[in-house]
KOLRO-715146 format. One record per residue (C-alpha): x negated, z negated, y negated; residue number from 1; residue in three letters. Coordinates in steps of 0.05 Angstrom, whole numbers. Layout:
// KOLRO-715146
<pavo><c1>X</c1><c3>Z</c3><c2>Y</c2><num>NUM</num><residuo>ALA</residuo></pavo>
...
This chain:
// KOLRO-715146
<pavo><c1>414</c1><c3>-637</c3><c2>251</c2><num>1</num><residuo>UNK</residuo></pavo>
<pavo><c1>368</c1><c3>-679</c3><c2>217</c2><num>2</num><residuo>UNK</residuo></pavo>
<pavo><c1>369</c1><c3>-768</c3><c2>205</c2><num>3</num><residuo>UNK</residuo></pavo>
<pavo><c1>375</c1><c3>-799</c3><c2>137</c2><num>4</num><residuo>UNK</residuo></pavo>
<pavo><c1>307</c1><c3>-829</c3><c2>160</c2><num>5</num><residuo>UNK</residuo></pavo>
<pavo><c1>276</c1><c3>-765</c3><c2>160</c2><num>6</num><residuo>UNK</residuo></pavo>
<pavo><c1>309</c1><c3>-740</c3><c2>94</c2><num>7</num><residuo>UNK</residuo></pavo>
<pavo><c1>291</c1><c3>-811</c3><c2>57</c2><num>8</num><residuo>UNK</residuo></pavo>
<pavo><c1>220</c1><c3>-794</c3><c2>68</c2><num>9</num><residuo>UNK</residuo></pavo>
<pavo><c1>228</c1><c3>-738</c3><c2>8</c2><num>10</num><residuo>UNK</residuo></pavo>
<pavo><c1>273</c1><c3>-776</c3><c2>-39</c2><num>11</num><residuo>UNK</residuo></pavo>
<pavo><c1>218</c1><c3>-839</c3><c2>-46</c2><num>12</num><residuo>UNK</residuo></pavo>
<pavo><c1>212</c1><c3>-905</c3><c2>-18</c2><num>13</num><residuo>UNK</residuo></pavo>
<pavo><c1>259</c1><c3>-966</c3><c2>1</c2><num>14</num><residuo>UNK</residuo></pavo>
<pavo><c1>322</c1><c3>-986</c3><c2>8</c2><num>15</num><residuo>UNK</residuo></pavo>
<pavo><c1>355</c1><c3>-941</c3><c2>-47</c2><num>16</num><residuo>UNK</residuo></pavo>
<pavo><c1>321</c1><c3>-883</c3><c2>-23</c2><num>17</num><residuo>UNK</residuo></pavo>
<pavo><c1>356</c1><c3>-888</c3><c2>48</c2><num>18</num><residuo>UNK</residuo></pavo>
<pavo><c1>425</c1><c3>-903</c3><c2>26</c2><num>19</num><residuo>UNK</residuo></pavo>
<pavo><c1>425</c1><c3>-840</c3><c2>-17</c2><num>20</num><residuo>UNK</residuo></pavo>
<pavo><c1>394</c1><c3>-800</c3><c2>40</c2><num>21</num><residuo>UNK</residuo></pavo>
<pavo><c1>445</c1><c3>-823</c3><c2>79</c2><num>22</num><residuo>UNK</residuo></pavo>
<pavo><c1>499</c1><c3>-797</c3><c2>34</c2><num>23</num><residuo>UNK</residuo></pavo>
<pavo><c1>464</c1><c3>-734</c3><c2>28</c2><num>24</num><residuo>UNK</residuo></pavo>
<pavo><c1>462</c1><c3>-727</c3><c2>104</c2><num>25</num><residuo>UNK</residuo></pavo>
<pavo><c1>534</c1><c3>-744</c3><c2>120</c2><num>26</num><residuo>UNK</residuo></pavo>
<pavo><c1>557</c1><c3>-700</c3><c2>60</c2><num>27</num><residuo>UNK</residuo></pavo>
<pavo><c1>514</c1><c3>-639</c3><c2>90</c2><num>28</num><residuo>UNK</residuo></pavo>
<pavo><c1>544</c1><c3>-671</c3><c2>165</c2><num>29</num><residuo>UNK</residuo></pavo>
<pavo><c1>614</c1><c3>-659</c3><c2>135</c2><num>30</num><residuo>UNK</residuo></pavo>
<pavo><c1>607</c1><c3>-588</c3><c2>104</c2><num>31</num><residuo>UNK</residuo></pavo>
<pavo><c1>556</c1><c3>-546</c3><c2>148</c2><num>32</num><residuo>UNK</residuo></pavo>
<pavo><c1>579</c1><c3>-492</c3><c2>204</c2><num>33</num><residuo>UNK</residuo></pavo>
<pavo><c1>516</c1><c3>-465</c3><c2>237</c2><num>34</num><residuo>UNK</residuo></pavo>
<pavo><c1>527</c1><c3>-394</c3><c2>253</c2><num>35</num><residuo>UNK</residuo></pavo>
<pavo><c1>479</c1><c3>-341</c3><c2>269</c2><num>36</num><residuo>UNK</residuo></pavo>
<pavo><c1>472</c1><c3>-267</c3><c2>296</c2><num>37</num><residuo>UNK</residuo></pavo>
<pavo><c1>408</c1><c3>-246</c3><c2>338</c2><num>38</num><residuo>UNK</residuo></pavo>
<pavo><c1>371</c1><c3>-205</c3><c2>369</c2><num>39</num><residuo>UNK</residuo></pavo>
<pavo><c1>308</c1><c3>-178</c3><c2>411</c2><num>40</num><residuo>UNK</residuo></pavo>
<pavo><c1>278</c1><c3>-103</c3><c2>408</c2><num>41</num><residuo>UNK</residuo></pavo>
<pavo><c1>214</c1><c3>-68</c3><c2>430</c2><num>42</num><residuo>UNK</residuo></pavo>
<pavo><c1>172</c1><c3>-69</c3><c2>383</c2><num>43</num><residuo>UNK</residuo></pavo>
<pavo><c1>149</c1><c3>0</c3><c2>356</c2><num>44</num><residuo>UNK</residuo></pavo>
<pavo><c1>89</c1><c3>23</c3><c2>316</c2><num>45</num><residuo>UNK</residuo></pavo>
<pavo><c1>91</c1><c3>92</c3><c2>286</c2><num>46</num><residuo>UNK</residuo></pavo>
<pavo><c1>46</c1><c3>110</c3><c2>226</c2><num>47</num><residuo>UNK</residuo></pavo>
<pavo><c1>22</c1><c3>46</c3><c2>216</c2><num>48</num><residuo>UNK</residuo></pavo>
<pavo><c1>86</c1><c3>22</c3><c2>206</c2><num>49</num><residuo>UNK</residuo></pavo>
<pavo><c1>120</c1><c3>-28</c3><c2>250</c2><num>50</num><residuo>UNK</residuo></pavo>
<pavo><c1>192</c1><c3>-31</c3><c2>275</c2><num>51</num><residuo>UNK</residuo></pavo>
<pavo><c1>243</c1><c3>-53</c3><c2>313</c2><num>52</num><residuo>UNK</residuo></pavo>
<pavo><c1>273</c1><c3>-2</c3><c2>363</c2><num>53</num><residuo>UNK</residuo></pavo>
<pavo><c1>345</c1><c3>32</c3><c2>348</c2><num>54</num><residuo>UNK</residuo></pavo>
<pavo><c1>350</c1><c3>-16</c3><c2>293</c2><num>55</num><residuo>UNK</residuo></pavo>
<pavo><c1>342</c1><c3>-2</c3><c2>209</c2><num>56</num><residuo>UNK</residuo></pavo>
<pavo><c1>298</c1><c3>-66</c3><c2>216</c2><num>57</num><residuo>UNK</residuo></pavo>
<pavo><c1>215</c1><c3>-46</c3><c2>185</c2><num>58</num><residuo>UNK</residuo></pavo>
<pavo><c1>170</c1><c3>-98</c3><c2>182</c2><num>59</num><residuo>UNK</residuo></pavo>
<pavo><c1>128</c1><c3>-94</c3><c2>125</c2><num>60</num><residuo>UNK</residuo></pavo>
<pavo><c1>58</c1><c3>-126</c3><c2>108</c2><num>61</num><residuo>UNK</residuo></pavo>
<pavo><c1>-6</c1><c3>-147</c3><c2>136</c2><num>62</num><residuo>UNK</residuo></pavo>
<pavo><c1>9</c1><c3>-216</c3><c2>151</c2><num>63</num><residuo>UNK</residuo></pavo>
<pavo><c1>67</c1><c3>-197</c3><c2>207</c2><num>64</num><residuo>UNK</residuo></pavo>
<pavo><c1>23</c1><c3>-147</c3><c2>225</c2><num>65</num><residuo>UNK</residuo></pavo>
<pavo><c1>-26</c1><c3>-198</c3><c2>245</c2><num>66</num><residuo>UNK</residuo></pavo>
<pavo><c1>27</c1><c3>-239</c3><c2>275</c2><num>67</num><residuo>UNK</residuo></pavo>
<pavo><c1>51</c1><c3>-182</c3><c2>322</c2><num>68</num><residuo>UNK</residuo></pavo>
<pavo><c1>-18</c1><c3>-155</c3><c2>347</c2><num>69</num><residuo>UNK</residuo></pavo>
<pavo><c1>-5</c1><c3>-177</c3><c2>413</c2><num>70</num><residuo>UNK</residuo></pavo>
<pavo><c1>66</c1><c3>-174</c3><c2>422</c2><num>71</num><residuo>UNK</residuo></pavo>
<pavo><c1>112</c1><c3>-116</c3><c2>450</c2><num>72</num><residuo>UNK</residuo></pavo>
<pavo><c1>173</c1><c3>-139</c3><c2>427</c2><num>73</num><residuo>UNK</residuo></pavo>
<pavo><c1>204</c1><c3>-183</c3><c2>372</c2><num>74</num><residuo>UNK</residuo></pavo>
<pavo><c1>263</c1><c3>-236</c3><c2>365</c2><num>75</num><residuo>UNK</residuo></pavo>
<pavo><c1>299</c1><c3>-234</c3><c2>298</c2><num>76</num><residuo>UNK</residuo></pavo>
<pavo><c1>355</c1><c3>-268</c3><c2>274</c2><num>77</num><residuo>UNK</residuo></pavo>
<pavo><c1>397</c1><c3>-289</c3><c2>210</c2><num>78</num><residuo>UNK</residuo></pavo>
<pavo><c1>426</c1><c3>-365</c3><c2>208</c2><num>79</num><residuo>UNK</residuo></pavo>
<pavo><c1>465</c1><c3>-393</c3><c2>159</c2><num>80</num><residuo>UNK</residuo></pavo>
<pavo><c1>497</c1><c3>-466</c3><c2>145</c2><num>81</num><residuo>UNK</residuo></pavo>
<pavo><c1>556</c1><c3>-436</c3><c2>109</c2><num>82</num><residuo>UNK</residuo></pavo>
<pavo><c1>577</c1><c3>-428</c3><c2>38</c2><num>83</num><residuo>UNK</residuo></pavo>
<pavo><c1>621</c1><c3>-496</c3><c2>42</c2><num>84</num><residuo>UNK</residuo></pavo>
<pavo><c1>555</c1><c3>-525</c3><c2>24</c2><num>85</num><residuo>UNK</residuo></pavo>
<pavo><c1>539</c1><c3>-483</c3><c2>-36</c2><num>86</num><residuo>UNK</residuo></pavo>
<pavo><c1>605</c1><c3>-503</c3><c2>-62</c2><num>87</num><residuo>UNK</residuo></pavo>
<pavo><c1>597</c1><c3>-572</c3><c2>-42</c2><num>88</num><residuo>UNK</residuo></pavo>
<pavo><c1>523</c1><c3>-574</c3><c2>-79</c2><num>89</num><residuo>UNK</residuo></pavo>
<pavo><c1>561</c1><c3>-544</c3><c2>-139</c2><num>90</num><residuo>UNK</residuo></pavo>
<pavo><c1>616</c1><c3>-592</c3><c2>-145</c2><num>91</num><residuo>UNK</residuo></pavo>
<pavo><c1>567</c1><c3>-652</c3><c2>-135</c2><num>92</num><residuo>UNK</residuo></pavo>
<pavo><c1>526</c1><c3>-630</c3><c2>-194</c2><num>93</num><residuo>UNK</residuo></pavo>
<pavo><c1>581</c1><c3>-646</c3><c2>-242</c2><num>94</num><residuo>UNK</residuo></pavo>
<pavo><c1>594</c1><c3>-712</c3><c2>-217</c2><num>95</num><residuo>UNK</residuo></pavo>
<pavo><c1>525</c1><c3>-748</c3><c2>-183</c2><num>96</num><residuo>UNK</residuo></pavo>
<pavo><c1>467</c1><c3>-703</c3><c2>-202</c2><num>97</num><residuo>UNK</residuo></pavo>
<pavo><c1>421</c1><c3>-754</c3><c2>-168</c2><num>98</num><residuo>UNK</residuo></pavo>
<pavo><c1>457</c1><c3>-740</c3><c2>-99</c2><num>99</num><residuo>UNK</residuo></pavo>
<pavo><c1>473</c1><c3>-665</c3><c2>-115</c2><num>100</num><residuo>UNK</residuo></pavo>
<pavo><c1>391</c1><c3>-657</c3><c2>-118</c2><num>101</num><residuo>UNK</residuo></pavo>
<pavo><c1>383</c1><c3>-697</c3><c2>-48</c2><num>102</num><residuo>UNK</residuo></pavo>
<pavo><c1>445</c1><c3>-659</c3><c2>-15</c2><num>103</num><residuo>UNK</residuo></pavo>
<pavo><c1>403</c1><c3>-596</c3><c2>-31</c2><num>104</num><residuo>UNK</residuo></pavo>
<pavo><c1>343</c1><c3>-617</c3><c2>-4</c2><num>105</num><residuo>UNK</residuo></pavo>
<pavo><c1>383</c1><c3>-648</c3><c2>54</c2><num>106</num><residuo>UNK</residuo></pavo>
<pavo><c1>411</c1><c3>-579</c3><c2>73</c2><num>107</num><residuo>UNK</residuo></pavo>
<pavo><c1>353</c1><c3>-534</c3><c2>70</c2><num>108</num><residuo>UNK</residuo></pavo>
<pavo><c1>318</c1><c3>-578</c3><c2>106</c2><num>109</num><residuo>UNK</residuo></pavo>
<pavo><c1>382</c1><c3>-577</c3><c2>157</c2><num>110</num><residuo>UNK</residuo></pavo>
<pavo><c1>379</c1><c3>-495</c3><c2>159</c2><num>111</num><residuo>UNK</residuo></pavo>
<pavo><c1>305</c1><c3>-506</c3><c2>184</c2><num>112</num><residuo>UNK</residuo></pavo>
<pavo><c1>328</c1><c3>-543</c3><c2>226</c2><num>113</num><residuo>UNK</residuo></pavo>
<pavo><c1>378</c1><c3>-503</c3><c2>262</c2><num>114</num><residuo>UNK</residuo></pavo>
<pavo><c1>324</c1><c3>-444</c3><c2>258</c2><num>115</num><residuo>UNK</residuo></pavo>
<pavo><c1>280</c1><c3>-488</c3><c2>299</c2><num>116</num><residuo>UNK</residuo></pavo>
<pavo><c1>333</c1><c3>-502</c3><c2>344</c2><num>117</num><residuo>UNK</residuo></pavo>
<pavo><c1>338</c1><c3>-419</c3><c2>346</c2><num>118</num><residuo>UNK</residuo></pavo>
<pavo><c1>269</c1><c3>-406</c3><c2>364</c2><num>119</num><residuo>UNK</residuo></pavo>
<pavo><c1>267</c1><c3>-468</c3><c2>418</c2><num>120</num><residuo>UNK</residuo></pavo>
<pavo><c1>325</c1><c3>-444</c3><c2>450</c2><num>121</num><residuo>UNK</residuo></pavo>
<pavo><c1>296</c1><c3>-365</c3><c2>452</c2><num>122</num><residuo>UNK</residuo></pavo>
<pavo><c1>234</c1><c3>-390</c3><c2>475</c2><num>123</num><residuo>UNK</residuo></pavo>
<pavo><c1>257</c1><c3>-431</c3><c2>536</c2><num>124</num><residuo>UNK</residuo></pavo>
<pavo><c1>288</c1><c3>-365</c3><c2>552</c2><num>125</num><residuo>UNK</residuo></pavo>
<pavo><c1>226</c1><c3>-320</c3><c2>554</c2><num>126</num><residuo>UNK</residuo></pavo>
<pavo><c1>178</c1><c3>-375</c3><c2>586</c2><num>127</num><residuo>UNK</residuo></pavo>
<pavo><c1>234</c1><c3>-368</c3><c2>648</c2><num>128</num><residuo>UNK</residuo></pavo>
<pavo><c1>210</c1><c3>-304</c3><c2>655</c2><num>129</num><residuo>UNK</residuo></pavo>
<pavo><c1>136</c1><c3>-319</c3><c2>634</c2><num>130</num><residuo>UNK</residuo></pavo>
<pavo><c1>140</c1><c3>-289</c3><c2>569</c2><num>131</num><residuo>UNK</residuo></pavo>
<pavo><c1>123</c1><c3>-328</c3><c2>500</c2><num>132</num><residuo>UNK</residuo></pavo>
<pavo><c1>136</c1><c3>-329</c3><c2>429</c2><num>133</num><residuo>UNK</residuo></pavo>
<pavo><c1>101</c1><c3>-335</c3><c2>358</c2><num>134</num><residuo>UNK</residuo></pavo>
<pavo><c1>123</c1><c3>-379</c3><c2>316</c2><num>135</num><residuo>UNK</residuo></pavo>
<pavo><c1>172</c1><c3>-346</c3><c2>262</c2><num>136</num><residuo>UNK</residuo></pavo>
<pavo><c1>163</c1><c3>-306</c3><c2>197</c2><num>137</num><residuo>UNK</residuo></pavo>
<pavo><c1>209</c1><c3>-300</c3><c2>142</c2><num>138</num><residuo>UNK</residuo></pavo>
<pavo><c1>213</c1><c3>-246</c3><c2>83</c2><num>139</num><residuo>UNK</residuo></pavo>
<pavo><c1>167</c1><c3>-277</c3><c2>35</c2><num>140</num><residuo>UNK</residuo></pavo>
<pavo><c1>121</c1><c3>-308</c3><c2>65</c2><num>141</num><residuo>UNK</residuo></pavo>
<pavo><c1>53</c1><c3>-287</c3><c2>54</c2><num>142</num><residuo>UNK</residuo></pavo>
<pavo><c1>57</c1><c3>-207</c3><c2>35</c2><num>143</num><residuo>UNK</residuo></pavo>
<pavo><c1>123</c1><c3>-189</c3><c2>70</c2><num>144</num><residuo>UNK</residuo></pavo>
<pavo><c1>172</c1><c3>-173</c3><c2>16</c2><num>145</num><residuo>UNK</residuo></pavo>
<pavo><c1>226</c1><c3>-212</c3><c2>2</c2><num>146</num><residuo>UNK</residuo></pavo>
<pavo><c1>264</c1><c3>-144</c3><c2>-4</c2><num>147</num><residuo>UNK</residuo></pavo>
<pavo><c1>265</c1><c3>-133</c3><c2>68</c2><num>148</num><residuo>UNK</residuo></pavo>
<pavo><c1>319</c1><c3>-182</c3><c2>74</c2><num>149</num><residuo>UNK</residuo></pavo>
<pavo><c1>370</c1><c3>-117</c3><c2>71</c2><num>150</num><residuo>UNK</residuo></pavo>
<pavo><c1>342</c1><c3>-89</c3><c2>133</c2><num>151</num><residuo>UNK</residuo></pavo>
<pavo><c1>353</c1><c3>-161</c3><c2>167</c2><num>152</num><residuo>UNK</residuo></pavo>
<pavo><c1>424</c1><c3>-160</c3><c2>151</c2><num>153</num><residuo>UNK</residuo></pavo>
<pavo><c1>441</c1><c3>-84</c3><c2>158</c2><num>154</num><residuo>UNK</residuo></pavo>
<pavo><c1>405</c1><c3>-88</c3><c2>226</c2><num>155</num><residuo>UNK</residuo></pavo>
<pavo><c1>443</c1><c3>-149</c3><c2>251</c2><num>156</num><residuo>UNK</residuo></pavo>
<pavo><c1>499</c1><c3>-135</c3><c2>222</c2><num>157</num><residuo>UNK</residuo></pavo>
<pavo><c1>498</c1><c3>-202</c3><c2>194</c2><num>158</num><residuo>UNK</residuo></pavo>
<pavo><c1>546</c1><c3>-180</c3><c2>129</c2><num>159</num><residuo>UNK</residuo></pavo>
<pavo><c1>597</c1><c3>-170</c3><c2>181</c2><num>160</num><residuo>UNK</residuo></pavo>
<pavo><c1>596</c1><c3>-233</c3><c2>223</c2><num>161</num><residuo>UNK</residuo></pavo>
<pavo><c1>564</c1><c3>-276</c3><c2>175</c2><num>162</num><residuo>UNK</residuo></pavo>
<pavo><c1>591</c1><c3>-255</c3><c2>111</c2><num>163</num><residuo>UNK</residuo></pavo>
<pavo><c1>522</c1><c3>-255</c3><c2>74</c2><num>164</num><residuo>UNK</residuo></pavo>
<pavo><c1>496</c1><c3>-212</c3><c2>10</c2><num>165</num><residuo>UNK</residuo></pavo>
<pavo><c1>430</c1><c3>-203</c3><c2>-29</c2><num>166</num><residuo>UNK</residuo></pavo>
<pavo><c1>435</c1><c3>-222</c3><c2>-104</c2><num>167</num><residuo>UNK</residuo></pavo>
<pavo><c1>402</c1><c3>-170</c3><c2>-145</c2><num>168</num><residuo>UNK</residuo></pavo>
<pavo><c1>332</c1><c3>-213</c3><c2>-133</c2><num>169</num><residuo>UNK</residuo></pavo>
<pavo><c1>339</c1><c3>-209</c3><c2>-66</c2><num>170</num><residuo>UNK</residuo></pavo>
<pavo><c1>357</c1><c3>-282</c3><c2>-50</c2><num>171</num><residuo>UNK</residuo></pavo>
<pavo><c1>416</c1><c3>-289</c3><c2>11</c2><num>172</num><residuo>UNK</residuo></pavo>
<pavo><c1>484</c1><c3>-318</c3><c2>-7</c2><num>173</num><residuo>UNK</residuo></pavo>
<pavo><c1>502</c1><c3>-373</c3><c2>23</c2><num>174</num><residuo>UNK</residuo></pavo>
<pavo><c1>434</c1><c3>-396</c3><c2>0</c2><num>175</num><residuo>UNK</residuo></pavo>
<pavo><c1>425</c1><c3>-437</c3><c2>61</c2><num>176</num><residuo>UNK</residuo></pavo>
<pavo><c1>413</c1><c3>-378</c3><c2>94</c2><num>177</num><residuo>UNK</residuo></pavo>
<pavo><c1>349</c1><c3>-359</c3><c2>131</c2><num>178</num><residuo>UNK</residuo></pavo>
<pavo><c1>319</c1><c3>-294</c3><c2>168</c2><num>179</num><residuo>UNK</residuo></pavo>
<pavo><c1>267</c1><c3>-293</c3><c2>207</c2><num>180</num><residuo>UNK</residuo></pavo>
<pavo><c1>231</c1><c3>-256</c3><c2>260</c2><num>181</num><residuo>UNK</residuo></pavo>
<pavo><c1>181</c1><c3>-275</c3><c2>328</c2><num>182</num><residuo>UNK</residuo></pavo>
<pavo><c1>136</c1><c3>-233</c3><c2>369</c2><num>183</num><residuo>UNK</residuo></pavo>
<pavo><c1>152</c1><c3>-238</c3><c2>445</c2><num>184</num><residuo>UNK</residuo></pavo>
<pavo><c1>91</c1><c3>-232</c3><c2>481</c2><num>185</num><residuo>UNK</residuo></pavo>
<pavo><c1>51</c1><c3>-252</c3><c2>551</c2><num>186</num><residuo>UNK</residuo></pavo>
<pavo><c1>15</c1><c3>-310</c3><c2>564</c2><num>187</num><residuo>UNK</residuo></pavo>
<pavo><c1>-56</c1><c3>-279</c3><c2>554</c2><num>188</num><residuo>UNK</residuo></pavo>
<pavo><c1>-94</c1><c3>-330</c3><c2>602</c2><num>189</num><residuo>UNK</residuo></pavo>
<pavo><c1>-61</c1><c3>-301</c3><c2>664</c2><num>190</num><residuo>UNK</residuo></pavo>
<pavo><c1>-54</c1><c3>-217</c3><c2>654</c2><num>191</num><residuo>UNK</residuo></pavo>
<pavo><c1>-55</c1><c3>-218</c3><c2>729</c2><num>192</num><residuo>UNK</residuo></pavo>
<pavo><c1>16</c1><c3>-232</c3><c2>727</c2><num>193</num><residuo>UNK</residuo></pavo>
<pavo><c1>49</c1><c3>-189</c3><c2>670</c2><num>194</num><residuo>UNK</residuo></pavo>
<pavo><c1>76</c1><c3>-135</c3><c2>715</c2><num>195</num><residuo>UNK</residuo></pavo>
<pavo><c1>113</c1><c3>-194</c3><c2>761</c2><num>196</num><residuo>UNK</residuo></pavo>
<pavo><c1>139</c1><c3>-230</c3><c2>708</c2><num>197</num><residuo>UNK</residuo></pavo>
<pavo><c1>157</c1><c3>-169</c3><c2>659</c2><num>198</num><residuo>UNK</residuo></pavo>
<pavo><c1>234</c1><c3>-164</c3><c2>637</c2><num>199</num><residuo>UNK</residuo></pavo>
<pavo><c1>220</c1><c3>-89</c3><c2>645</c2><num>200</num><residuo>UNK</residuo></pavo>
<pavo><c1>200</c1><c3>-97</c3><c2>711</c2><num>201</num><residuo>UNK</residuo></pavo>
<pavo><c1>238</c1><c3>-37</c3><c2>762</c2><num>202</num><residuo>UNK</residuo></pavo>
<pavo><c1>257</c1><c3>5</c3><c2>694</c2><num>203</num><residuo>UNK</residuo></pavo>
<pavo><c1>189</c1><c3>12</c3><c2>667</c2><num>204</num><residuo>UNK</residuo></pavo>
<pavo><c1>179</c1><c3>78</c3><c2>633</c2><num>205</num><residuo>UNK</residuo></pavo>
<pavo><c1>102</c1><c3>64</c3><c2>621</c2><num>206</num><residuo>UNK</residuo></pavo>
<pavo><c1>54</c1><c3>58</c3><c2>566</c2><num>207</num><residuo>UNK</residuo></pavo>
<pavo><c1>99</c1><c3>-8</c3><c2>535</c2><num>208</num><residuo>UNK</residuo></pavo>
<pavo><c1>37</c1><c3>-58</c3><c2>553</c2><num>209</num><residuo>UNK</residuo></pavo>
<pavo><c1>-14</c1><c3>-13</c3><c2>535</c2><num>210</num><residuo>UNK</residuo></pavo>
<pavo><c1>-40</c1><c3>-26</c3><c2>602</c2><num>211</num><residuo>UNK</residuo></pavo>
């Protein structure tokens, strides 16, 4: 998911630096299983508040407010590289704390990986039917609270087919464990051609552009 090269950059410089990155990387190779649950759903505002439809899922906070303005629908997913590397982070810590810190650097920059792998993938899928979509936004980032990880994984499910939990802080367990939601949107420089190109197009039950 991602080279040694890549990882040595973090760890420092020269040749000692890339051997230990790529231990990191083939211990992280060894131990991850990318697994994910998603999901797209209008996008409805109500009271100032903004949610996704038939789902638990609220999205809180000015900044994905912002984010959505434009948008009539959003992506949102959970992803995970497993708990084998939580374990495998924990046993290296009592043996080589040196390559116990670059394993865990190596893997959450391996879950951000497969997250951008996500949101490629989703996006080649609504520019075939000239749609687009924001970048991603996780629970804590900016003023969206970390605590509205619960309605990520009660909405998806993601307890279920993931096997994730909140701690009582609110972090995810595994740890390498990421949720995150896009807007889905039109390409603004051509509004000539929202109605061909809508996914709602021949079930349109008006008023969802705001056209």
């Amino acid at each position: 998911m991602i080279s040694a090269e890549y990882l040595a950059k973090f760890l420092g410089k020269g040749d000692d630096a890339l051997a230990l990155a790529k231990k990191a990387v083939e211990e992280v190779s060894n131990a991850a299983k990318c697994r994910c649950v998603e999901a797209t759903a209008r996008l409805i505002r109500e009271d100032g508040e903004l949610f996704a439809e038939n789902t638990v899922l609220r999205l809180k906070g000015n900044d994905i407010a912002e984010l959505l303005k434009d948008c009539d629908a959003v992506y949102f997913f959970c992803a995970t590289i497993g708990s084998e590397v939580d374990m495998l982070i924990e046993r290296l810590k009592l043996t080589d704390l040196t390559l116990a810190y670059a394993t865990d650097l190596c893997a959450g920059l391996w879950v951000d990986a497969y997250c951008d792998e996500l949101e490629k993938r989703q996006r080649a899928r609504l520019e075939e039917k000239g749609r687009t979509l924001t970048r991603r936004f996780s629970c804590g980032y900016g003023d969206m609270p970390l605590s509205s990880q619960s309605s990520f994984i009660e909405a998806l499910k993601a307890d279920k087919f993931l096997g994730l939990r909140l701690t009582e802080g609110g972090m995810m367990i595994p740890s390498k464990t990421v949720s995150a939601v896009a807007g889905i949107g039109y390409d603004k420089s051509d509004f000539k051609s929202r109605c061909e190109t809508c996914v709602k197009r021949g079930s349109c039950e008006g008023g969802i552009c705001g056209d």
